[in-house]
C-alpha positions in Angstrom: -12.4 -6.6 -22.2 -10.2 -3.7 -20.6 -10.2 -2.1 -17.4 -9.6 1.7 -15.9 -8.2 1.7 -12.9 -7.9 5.4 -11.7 -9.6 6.0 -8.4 -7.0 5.9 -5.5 -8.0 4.4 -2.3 -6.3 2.8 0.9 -6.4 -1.1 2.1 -5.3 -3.2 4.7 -4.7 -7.0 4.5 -7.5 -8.9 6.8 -5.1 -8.3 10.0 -4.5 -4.9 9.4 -0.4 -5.7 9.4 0.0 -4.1 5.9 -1.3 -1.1 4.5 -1.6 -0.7 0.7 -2.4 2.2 -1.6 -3.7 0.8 -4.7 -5.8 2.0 -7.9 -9.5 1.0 -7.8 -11.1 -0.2 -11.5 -13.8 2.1 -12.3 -14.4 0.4 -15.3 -14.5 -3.2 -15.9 -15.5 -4.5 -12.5 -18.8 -5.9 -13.8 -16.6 -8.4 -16.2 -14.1 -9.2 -13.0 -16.9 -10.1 -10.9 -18.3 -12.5 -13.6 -14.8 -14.5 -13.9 -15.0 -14.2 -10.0 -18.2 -15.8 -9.9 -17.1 -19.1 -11.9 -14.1 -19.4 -9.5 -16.2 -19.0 -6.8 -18.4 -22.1 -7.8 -15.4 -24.2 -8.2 -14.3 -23.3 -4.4 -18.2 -24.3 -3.2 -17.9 -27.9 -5.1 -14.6 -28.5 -2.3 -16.5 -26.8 0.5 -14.0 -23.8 0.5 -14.1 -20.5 1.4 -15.9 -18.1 -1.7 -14.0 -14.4 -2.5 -15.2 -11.2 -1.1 -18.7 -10.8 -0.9 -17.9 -7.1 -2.1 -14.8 -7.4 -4.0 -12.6 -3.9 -4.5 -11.1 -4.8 -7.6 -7.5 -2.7 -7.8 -3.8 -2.5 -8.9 -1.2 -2.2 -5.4 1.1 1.1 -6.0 2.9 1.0 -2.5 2.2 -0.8 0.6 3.6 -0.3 4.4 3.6 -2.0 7.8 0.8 -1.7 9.7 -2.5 -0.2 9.9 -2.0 3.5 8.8 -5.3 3.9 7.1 -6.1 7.1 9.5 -2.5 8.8 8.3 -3.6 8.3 4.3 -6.9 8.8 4.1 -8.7 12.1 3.9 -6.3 15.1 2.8 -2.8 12.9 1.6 -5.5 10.6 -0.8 -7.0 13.6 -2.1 -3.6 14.7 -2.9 -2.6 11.7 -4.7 -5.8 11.4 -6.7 -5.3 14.4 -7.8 -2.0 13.6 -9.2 -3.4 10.9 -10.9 -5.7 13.3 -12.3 -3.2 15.5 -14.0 -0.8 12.6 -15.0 -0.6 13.4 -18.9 -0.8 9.7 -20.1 -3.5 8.3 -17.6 -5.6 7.9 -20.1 -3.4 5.3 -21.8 -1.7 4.3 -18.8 -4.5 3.0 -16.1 -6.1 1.4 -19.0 -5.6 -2.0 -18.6 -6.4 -4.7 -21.9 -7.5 -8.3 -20.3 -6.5 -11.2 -23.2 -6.0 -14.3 -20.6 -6.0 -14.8 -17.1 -3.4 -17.2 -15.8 -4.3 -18.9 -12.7 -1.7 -20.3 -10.4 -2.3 -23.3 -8.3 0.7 -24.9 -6.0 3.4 -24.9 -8.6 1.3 -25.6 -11.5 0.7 -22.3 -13.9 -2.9 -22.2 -16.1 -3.8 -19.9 -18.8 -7.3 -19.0 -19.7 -7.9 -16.9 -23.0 -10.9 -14.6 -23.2 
């Protein structure tokens, strides 16, 4: 499957000690959520904590110290979305093809083909 990730928006980490601008999937987050789901039932078999209830699937661009969500958000994200807009290639560049999806666990690397 592929994904398009093209809408900018702002996050924080859970403390709010990092602040990230990243690009949303708008397409695609349907087929995320399902490979989410069967991780999520291998993290209930050991009693451990599930992801997101309401996952934000998304690519980082840039991220900061601190919480500066109020200082990007309104005017300076409408400005970058719409240079995102304009870019030339978006098209071809925020599409994203998914193959595999490689899992890493301690030191030990797994590979999963779709």
């Amino acid at each position: 499957f592929f994904c398009v990730a093209d809408r900018v928006k702002v996050y924080t980490n859970q403390n709010k000690t990092r602040t990230f601008v990243g690009l949303e999937v708008s397409t695609g987050h349907f087929q995320l959520l399902e490979l989410v789901s069967e991780v999520d039932k291998v993290m209930e078999e050991y009693d451990l904590p599930v992801f997101y209830k309401d996952p934000s699937f998304h690519i980082s661009m840039a991220w900061c110290v601190g919480d500066l969500r109020g200082s990007l958000e309104g005017q300076c994200l409408q400005e970058l979305q719409d240079i995102v807009d304009r870019f030339e290639d978006s098209a071809r560049i925020l599409r994203v093809q998914w193959e595999q999806i490689r899992c890493k666990s301690g030191n030990k690397f797994f590979s999963f083909p779709l």
